[in-house]
C-alpha positions as semicolon CSV with decimal commas, in nm:
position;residue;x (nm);y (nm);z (nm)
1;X;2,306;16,032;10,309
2;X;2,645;15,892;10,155
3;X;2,587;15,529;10,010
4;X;2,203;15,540;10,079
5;X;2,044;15,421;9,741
6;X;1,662;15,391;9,609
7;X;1,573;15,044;9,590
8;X;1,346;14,978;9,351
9;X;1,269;14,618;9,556
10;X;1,321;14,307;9,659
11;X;1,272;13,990;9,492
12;X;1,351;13,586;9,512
13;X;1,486;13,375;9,274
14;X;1,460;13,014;9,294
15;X;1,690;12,788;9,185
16;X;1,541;12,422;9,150
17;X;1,797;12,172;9,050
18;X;1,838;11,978;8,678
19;X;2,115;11,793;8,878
20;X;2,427;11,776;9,085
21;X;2,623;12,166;9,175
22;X;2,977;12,153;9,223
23;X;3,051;12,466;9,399
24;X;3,380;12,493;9,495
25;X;3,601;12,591;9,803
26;X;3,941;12,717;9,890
27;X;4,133;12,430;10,139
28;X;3,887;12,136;10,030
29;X;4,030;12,148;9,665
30;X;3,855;12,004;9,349
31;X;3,741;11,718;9,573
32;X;3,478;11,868;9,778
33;X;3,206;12,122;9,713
34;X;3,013;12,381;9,928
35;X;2,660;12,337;10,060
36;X;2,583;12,717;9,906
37;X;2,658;12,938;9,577
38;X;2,889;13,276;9,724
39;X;2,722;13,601;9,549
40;X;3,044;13,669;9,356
41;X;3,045;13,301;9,174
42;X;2,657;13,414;9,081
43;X;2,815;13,759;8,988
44;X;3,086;13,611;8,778
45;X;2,814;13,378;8,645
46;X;2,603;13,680;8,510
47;X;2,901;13,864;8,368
48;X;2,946;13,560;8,153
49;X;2,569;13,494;8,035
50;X;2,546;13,894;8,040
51;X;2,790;13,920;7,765
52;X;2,608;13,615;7,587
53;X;2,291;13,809;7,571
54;X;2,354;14,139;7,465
55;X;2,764;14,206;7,435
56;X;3,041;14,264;7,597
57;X;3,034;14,626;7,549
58;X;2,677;14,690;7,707
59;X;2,781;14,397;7,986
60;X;3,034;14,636;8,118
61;X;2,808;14,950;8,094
62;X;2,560;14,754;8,263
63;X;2,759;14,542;8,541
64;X;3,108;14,701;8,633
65;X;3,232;15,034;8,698
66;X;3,506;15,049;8,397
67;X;3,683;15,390;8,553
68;X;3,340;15,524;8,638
69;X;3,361;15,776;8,914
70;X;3,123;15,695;9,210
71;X;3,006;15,390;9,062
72;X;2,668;15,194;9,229
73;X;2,601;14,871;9,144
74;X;2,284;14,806;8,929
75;X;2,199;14,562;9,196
76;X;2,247;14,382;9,492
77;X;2,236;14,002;9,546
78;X;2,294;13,769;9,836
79;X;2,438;13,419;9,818
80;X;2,258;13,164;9,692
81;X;2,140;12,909;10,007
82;X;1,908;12,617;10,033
83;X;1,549;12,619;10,063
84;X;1,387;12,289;10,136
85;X;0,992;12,308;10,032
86;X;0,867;12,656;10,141
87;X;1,144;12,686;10,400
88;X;1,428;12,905;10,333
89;X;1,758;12,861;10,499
90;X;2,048;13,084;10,622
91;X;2,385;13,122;10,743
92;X;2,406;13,110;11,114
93;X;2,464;13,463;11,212
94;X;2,738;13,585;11,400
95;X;2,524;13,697;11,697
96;X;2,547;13,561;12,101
97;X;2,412;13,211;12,063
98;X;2,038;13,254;12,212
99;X;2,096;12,936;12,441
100;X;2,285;12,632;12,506
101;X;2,580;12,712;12,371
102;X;2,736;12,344;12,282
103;X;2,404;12,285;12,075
104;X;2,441;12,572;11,882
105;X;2,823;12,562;11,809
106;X;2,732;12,253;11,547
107;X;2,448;12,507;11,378
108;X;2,539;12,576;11,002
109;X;2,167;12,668;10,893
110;X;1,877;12,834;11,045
111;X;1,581;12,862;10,931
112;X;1,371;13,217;10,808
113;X;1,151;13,241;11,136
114;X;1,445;13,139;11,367
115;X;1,647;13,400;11,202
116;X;1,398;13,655;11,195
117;X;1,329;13,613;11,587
118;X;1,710;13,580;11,665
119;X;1,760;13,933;11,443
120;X;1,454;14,123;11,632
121;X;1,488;13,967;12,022
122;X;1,886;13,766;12,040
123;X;1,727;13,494;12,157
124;X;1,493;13,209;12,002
125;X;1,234;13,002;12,194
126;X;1,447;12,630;12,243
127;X;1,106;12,476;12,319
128;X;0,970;12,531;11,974
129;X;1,325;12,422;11,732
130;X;1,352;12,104;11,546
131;X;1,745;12,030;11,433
132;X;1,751;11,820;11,112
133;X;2,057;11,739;10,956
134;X;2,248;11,619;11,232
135;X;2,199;11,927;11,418
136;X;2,366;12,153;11,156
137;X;2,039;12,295;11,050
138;X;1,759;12,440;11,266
139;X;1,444;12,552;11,236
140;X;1,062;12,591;11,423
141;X;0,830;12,325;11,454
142;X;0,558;12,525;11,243
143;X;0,823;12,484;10,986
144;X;0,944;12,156;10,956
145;X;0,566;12,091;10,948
146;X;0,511;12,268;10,601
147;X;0,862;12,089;10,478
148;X;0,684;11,792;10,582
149;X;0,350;11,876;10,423
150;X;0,490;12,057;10,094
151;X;0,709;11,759;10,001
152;X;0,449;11,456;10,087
153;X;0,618;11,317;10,388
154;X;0,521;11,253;10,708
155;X;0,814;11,379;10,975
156;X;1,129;11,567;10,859
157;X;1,329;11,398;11,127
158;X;1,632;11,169;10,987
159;X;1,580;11,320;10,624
160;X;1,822;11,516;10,453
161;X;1,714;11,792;10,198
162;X;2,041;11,843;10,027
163;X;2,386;11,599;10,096
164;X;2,748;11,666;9,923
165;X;2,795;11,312;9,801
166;X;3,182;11,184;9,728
167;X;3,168;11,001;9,325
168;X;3,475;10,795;9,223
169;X;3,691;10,971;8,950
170;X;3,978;10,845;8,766
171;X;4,274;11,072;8,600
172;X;4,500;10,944;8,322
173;X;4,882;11,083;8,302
174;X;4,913;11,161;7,980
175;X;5,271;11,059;7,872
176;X;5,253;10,714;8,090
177;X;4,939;10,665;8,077
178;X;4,904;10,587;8,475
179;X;4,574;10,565;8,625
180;X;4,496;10,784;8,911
181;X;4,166;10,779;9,164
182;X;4,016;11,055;9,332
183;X;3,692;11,155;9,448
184;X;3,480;11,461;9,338
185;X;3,207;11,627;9,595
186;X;2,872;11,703;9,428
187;X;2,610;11,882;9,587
188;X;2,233;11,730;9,541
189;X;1,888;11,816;9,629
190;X;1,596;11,650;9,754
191;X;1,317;11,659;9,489
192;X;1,124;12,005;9,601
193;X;1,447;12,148;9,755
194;X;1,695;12,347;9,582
195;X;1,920;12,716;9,654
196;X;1,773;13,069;9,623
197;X;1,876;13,412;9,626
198;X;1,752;13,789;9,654
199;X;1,841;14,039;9,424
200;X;1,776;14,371;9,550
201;X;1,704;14,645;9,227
202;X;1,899;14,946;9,206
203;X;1,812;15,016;8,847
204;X;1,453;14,928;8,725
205;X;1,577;14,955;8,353
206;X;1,762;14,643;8,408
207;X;1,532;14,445;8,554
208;X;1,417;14,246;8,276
209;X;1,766;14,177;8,095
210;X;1,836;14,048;8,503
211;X;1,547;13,799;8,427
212;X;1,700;13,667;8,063
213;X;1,990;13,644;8,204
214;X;1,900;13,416;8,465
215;X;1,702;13,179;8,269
216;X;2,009;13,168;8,050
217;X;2,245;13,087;8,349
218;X;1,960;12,834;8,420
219;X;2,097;12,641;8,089
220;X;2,451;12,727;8,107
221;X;2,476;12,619;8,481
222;X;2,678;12,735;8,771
223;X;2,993;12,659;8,931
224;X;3,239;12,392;8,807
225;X;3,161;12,050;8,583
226;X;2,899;12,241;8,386
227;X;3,055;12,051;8,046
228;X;2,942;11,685;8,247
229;X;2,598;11,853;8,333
230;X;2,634;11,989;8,667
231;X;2,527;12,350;8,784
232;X;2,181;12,352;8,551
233;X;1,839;12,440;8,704
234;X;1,512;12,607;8,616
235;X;1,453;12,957;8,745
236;X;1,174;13,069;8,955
237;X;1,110;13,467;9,069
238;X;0,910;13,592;9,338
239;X;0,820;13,877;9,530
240;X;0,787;13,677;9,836
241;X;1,072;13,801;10,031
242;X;1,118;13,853;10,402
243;X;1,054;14,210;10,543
244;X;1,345;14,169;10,706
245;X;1,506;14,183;10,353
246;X;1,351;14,497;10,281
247;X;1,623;14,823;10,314
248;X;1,547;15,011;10,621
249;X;1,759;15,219;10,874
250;X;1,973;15,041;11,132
251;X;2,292;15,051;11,360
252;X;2,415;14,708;11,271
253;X;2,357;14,462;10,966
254;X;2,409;14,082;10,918
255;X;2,533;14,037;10,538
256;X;2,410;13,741;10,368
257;X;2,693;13,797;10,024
258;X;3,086;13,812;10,084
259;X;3,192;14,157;10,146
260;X;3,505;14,312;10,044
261;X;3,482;14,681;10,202
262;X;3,629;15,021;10,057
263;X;3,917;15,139;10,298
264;X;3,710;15,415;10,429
265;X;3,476;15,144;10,541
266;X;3,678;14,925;10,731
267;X;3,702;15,110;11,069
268;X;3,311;15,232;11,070
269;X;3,204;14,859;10,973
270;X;3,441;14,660;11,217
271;X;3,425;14,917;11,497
272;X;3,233;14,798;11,874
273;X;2,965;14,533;11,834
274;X;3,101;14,355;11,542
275;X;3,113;13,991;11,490
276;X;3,278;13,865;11,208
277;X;3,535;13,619;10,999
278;X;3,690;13,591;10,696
279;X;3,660;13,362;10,418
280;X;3,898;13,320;10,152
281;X;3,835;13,343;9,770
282;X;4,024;13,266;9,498
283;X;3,968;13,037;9,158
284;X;4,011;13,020;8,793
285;X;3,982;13,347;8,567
286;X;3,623;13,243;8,365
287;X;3,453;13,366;8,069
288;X;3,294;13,229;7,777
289;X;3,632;13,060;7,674
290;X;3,776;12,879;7,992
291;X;4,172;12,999;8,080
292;X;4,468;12,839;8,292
293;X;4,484;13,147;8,484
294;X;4,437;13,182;8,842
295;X;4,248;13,462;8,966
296;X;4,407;13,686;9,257
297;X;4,341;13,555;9,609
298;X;4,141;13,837;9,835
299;X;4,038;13,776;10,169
300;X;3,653;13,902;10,210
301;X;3,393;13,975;10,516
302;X;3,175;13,593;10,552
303;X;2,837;13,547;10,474
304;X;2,654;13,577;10,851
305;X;2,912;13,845;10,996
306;X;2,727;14,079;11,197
307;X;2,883;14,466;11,078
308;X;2,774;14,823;11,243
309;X;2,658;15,035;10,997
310;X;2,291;15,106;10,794
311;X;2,140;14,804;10,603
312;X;1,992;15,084;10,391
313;X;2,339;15,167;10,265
314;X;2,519;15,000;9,941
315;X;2,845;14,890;10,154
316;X;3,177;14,736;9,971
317;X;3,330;14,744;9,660
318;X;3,408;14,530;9,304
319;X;3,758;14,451;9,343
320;X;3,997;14,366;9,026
321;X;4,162;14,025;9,089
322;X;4,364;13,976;8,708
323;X;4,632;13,816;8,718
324;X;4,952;14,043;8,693
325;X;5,041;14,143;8,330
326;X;4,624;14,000;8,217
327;X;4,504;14,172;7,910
328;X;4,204;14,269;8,093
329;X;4,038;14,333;8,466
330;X;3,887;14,050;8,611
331;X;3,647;14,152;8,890
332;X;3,528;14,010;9,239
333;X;3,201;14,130;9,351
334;X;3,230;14,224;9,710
335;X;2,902;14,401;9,786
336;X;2,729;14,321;10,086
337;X;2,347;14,214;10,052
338;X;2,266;14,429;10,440
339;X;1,964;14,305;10,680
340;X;1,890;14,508;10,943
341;X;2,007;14,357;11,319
342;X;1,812;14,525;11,597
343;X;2,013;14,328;11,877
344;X;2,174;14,560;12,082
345;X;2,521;14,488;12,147
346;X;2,661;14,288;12,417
């Protein structure tokens, strides 16, 4: 089958905060900061550590295609979203709302069992949802009973498990010295909360340099403001993954990672039953050395979009985003992480 792959599994990494993220995003500027980690900043993140650990040379024969014909990726990761306790949190997917439309219009998160149910049946059980968060997150009332019980308090209603909080900053002009204030968004975490991913194996042979080089990322930190000490965390893995992250044949897929498809993709991914939007990425070129380049804007598939096509299939591409007349590429990852949607369509 073209594009099926053999997975060699499915695991969980945990990310539980040292401090503040700043995680930007296109139209909020250096200002604000995004509630999640997109898989291609983790990607470009593990490039950088990757060549830390064991060399440039072997980072590109283990990570990017370099002219290889028919490359696959070594593996497969989804964005990195919160988890508060032992409650995981996703995207709202881009299914019929279940019920009550207004309510779930405001719905950012939902939790694992809410998504799971919404993925299997298209419609979730409104007697039996809690909404924290000012209704932007939802989840079961079995769940925001563990929250509750694995963090030591005793309701989870008016508490907030992670916040984007707005710190004074102030810039100097250099030739007048004129002050300048702005504010800077920094993304923090409830003690016992944090962001996790899945990494789905494509290669067992790499599995172990994937664990070193998380732990390192763990000390160098992700996203911007690492120098100040934003971005760090300790790393936890698992094997404790939903089954509905497990590969498995389907007719439509909700992608939890930005996808940027191959052309031959597009019409087979966005044909009858689709539900999708696009998000906008862009940024700095990064590295071990920092550079005033901008990388090329691309517009990519958004984390929740609901696509028709196999979750058992690698679908997308890396796409090279260097600046014109750049020494070297400088690649996106666009690969989507696939679960399986068996909601027929409307």
């Amino acid at each position: 089958m073209k594009g099926s792959v053999r997975a060699m599994g499915v695991q969980e990494v945990r990310l539980h905060p040292k401090g503040a993220f700043h995680i930007g995003e296109r139209g909020i500027g250096y200002e604000g900061a995004s509630e999640f980690a997109p898989a291609d900043t983790l990607f470009s993140a593990f490039c950088s550590v990757w060549s830390l650990l064991f060399g440039e040379i072997q980072m590109v024969s283990d990570l990017i295609p370099d002219g290889k014909p028919a490359w696959t990726p070594s593996f497969l990761i989804s964005s990195a979203f919160p988890f508060a306790g032992s409650v995981r949190f996703y995207p709202k997917p881009m299914l019929p709302p279940p019920e009550e439309t207004k309510r779930w219009k405001e719905v950012v998160w939902v939790s694992e069992k809410v998504l799971e149910t919404w993925l299997q049946r298209g419609k979730v059980e409104h007697s039996n949802l809690v909404a924290i968060h000012d209704g932007t997150a939802i989840l079961t009332n079995e769940e925001a009973e563990q929250i509750a019980h694995s963090l030591g308090v005793r309701t989870v209603e008016g508490l907030r498990f992670w916040a984007i909080q707005r710190t004074p900053r102030v810039t100097l002009d250099v030739p007048t010295h004129a002050s300048s204030l702005f504010h800077f968004g920094r993304l923090n975490f409830r003690e016992g909360c944090g962001l996790f991913f899945f990494v789905r194996f494509l290669r067992d042979d790499l599995v172990q340099k994937f664990y070193a080089a998380v732990r390192l990322m763990g000390d160098e930190g992700i996203g911007g403001d690492r120098t100040v000490g934003h971005g760090g965390f300790e790393a936890c893995f698992s094997q404790d993954v939903p089954q509905f992250c497990q590969p498995k044949q389907s007719e439509k897929f909700v992608t939890l990672s930005p996808l940027f498809p191959k052309i031959d993709e597009v019409r087979s991914l966005l044909s009858g039953g689709s539900r999708y939007s696009l998000t906008v990425r862009s940024g700095w070129v990064g590295g071990i050395l920092p550079t005033s380049y901008r990388r090329k804007t691309v517009r990519m598939l958004r984390e929740g979009s609901v696509l028709c096509g196999s979750a058992e299939k690698v679908w997308g591409s890396i796409v090279n985003v260097a600046p014109d007349n750049f020494p070297h590429p400088v690649y996106r990852w666009g690969y989507a992480f696939s679960i399986a949607c068996e909601v027929s369509s409307p």
